[in-house]
C-alpha positions in Angstrom: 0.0 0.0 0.0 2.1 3.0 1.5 5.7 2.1 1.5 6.4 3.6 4.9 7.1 2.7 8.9 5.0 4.1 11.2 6.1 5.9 14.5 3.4 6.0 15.8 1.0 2.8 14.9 -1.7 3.9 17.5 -2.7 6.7 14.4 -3.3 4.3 11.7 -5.0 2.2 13.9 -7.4 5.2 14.5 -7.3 5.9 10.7 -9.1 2.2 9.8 -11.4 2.4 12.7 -14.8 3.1 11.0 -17.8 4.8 13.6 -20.0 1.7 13.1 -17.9 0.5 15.9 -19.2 2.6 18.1 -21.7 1.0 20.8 -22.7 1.9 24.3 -20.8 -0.9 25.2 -17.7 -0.7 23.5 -16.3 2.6 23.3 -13.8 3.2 20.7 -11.6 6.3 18.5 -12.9 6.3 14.9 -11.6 7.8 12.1 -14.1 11.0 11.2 -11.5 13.4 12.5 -8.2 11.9 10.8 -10.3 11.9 7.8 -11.3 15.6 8.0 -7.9 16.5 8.1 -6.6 13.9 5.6 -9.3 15.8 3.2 -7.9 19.2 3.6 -3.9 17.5 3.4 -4.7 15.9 0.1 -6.4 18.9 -1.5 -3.2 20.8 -0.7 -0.9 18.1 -2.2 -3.0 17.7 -5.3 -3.0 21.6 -5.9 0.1 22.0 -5.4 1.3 19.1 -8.1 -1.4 20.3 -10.6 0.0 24.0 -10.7 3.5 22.2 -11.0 2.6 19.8 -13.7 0.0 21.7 -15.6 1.6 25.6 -16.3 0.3 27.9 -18.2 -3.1 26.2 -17.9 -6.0 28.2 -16.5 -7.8 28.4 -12.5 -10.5 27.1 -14.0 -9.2 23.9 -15.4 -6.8 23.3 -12.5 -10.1 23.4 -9.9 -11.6 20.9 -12.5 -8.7 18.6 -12.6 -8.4 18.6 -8.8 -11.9 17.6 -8.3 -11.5 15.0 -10.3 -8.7 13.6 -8.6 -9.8 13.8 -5.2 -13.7 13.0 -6.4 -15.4 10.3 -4.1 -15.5 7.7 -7.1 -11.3 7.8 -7.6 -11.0 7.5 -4.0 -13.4 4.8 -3.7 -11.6 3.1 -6.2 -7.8 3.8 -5.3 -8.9 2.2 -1.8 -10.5 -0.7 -3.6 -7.6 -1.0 -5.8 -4.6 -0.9 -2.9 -6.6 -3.5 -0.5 -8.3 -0.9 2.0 -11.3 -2.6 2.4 -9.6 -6.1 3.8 -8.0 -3.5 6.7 -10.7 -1.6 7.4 -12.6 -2.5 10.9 -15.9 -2.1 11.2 -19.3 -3.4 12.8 -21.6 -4.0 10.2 -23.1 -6.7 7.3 -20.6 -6.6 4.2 -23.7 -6.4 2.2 -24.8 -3.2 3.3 -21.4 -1.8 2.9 -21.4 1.7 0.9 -18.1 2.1 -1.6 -17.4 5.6 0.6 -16.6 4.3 3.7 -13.0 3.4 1.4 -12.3 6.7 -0.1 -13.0 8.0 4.0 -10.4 5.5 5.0 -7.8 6.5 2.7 -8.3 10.3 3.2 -8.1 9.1 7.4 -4.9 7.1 6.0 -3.3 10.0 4.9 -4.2 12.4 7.5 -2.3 9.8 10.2 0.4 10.1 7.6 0.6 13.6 7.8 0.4 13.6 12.0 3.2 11.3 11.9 5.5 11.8 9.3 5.3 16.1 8.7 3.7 17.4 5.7 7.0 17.2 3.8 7.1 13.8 3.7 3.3 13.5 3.0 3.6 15.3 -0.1 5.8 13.5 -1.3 4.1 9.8 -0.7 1.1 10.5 -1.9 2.6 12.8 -5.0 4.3 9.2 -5.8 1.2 7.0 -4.9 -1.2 9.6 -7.6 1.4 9.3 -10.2 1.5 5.7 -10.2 -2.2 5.1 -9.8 -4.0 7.9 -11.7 -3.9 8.3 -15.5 -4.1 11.6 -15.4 -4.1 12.0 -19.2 -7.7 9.8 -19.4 -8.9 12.0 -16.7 -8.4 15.4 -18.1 -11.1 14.0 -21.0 -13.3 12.3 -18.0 -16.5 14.2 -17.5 -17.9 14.7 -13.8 -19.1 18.1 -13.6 -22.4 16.7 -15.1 -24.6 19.1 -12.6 -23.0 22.7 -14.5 -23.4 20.7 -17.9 -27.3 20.2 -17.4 -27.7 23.2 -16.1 -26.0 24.9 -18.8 -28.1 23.3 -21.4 -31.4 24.5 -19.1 -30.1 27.6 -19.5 -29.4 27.6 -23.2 -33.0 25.7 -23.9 -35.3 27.6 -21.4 -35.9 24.6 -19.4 -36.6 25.1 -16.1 -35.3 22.3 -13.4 -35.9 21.5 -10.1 -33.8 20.0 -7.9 -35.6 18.2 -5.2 -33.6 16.1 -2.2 -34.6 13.3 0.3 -32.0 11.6 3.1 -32.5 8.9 4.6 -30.2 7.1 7.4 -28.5 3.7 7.3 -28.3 2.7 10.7 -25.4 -0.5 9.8 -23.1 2.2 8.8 -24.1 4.9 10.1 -24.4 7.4 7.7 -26.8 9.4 5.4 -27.3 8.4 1.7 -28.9 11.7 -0.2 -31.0 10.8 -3.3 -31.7 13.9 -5.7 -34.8 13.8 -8.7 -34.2 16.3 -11.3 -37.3 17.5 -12.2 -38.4 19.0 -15.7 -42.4 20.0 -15.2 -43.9 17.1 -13.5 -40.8 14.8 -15.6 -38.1 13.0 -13.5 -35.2 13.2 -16.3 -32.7 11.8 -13.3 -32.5 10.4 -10.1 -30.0 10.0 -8.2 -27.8 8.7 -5.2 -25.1 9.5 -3.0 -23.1 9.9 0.1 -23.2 13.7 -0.5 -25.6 16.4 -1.6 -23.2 16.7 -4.2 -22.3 13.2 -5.2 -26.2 13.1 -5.4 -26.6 15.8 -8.0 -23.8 14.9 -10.2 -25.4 11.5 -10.3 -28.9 12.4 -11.3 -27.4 15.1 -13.5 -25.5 12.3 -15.7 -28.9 10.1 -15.6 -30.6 13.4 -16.7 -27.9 14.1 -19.5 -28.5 10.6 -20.5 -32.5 10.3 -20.6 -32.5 14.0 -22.5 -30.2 12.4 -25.2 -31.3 8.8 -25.7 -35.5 9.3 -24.7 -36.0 12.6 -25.2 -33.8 13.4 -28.8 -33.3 17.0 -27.7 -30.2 18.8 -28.4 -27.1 18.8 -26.1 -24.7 20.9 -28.0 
């Protein structure tokens, strides 16, 4: 996974803790915290290399590029990829595991990194570990923003959408899953799912993209 050796173990103990292990019973560190920070860590790293790696190029694609990078879905997958999920502890069915609770790990993985090893050193393990797992050529053509897309073609079309949300709360692992309908008039053009408000929207924004080109022939360009 990491090539490195920890100081201090007790940190990446806390970073693969997930807070389905939490019970009245059995009171436990999880890893919300490390992963707040791990967030804000690797959106400084990932910054930092894109402005390196990509001069001349503009704010706008750079902000683009990083939110790709650090999006929930190449987390997700990264984790998958470098064995998180066989680390991770936790109290709940397999089945009703959600793909997020990996990409959380590995941003809680990096924050221990960070406590223990100086940013220094951070930077440049996980500069190494994006380099070798992210094509970042395929990902500069990878849409994601799908959310500004549909809205842009609203706005072009004089379509009026409405965005409606609903949450609901998984009690095995403890968290909120958002689902987000697009509506145009009284149409659902996409629905959606997600771990985030956000994740939500760009979801039912690509099954709206996709239901106004295949089912509904209208113009996208």
């Amino acid at each position: 996974m990491f090539d490195l050796y920890p100081s201090n173990i007790s940190l990446y103990k806390v970073a693969i803790t997930h807070k389905s292990v939490l019970n009245s019973h059995h009171p436990v560190i999880h890893n919300e915290r490390l992963e707040f920070l791990g967030d804000a860590v690797l959106d400084l790293i990932v910054a930092d290399y894109l402005y390196e790696n990509y001069a001349g190029r503009s704010e706008g694609f750079l902000t683009k590029m990083r939110a790709k990078v650090v999006s929930r879905s190449t987390l997700n997958q990264l984790s998958i990829d470098i064995g998180i999920p066989s680390l991770l502890v936790l109290h709940t069915n397999p089945n009703h595991q959600v793909k997020h609770i990996y990409g959380d790990a590995l941003e809680a993985l990096i924050g221990a990194i960070y406590l223990d090893k100086g940013f220094t050193y951070t930077k440049g393990l996980i500069i190494k570990f994006i380099s070798k797992h992210i094509d970042f050529a395929s990902l500069e053509n990878t849409e994601t923003d799908f959310k500004s897309r549909l809205i842009e073609w609203g706005q072009k079309n004089k379509k009026e959408l409405a965005f409606e949300y609903n949450e609901s709360f998984a009690e095995e692992v403890k968290t909120i899953t958002f689902t987000v309908s697009i509506l145009l008039g009284s149409y659902v053009l996409g629905r959606g799912i997600g771990q985030s408000k956000k994740e939500a929207e760009q979801n039912a924004a690509r099954e709206a993209l996709n239901s106004i080109a295949d089912h509904l022939s209208l113009n996208l360009n």
